[in-house]
C-alpha angles and dihedrals in degrees: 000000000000084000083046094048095041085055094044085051092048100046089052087053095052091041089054096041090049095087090182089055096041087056104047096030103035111022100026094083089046088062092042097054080053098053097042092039085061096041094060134062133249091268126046094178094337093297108109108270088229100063089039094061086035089061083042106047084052088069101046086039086062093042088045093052116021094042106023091040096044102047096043095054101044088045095049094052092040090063094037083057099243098117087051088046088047096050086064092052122088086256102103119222094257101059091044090059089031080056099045097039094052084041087052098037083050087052084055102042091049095051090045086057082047090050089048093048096038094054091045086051100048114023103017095249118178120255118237120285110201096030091186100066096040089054087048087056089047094060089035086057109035080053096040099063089031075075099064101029075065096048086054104049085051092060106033109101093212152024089232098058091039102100095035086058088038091052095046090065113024088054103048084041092058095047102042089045098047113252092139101043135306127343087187088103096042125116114276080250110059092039083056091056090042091059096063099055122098095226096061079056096049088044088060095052091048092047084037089060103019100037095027110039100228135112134278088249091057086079104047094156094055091048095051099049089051089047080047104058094038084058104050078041095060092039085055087055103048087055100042113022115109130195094212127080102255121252122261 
């Protein structure tokens, strides 16, 4: 547990120092949640604009960090040669991922109170109502795409072409599945392939408990479709995630 906690401690220093991660991971959300706050109006579907991209920009918030952080870093140090060097150290695999996955999920929870306060601040936002279940979503959801983000960095080649792979999913995801505003007036066909992915799913279960009111088990099937993807996607990983950089 001391190796487990040391780790935890190291990976949040290097987050927090990596200026280029801390924007895009970290602050990139926030200034979304601004733009689009000032591109709507006061009403999305007589529910307040400003609590409807709220919901929204949490899912993305959790794709963005939990798979696009994720995949990006392991993938990144797997190719530099650092996972290979620290699997020759005393610290056992577990507690390196363990480490890597809680840092991730704090990264997430702090930036899910900055979204609260930020849109408080700035666009008078309600606060959450039933904070157990929210916090409940938060950790579905953090753990949820950590799945995948393991699955892909299972499955990118390089570090160089981690965060174009990442992006072209990450960003199509967010739009189809309406983490910048409202898919009711998109094509059959988009809405099809929206259906499908695991953050229009995550997206329900926050308006369900942040827009609704209501609790994180009044959407079983949701929970269980974004359970469901984190776990093929850590199934993926444990077949297919290496520790040394792959061969060119």
């Amino acid at each position: 547990m001391r190796l487990f906690l040391h780790q935890l401690r190291a990976e949040q220093v290097l987050f927090w120092r990596n200026r280029e991660a801390a924007f895009f991971i970290f602050v990139f959300p926030l200034m979304l949640y601004l733009l689009l706050g000032a591109l709507y109006g006061e009403e999305i579907d007589g529910i307040p604009s400003s609590d409807v991209l709220l919901a929204g920009l949490l899912g993305y918030g959790a794709a963005n960090t939990s798979f696009g952080g994720l995949a990006i870093l392991l993938v990144v140090r797997r190719e530099a040669g650092i996972l290979k060097r620290l699997r020759s150290t005393p610290l056992p695999a577990w507690a390196y991922l363990g480490a890597s996955l809680v840092s991730i999920l704090i990264v997430f929870a702090v930036q899910t109170v900055a979204l609260f306060a930020l849109g408080w601040a700035a666009y008078g936002a309600s606060g959450p109502r039933n904070v157990v279940s929210l916090v409940l979503a938060v950790l579905l959801g953090a753990a949820g795409f950590a799945g995948i983000g393991l699955a892909a960095a299972a499955l990118i080649r390089s570090a160089e072409a981690s965060s174009p792979v990442v992006n072209a999913v990450l960003l199509p995801m967010a739009f189809l599945s309406g983490s910048f505003g409202p898919t009711r007036d998109y094509p059959d066909v988009l809405q099809a392939i929206a259906d499908v992915l695991p953050l229009q799913y995550f997206i329900e279960i926050v308006s369900r408990i942040y827009l609704g009111g209501g609790q994180i088990w009044d959407e079983p099937g949701a929970v269980a479709v974004v359970a469901a993807w984190g776990l093929a996607g850590v199934l993926v990983a444990a077949r297919r995630f290496r520790w040394e950089p792959r061969e060119r």
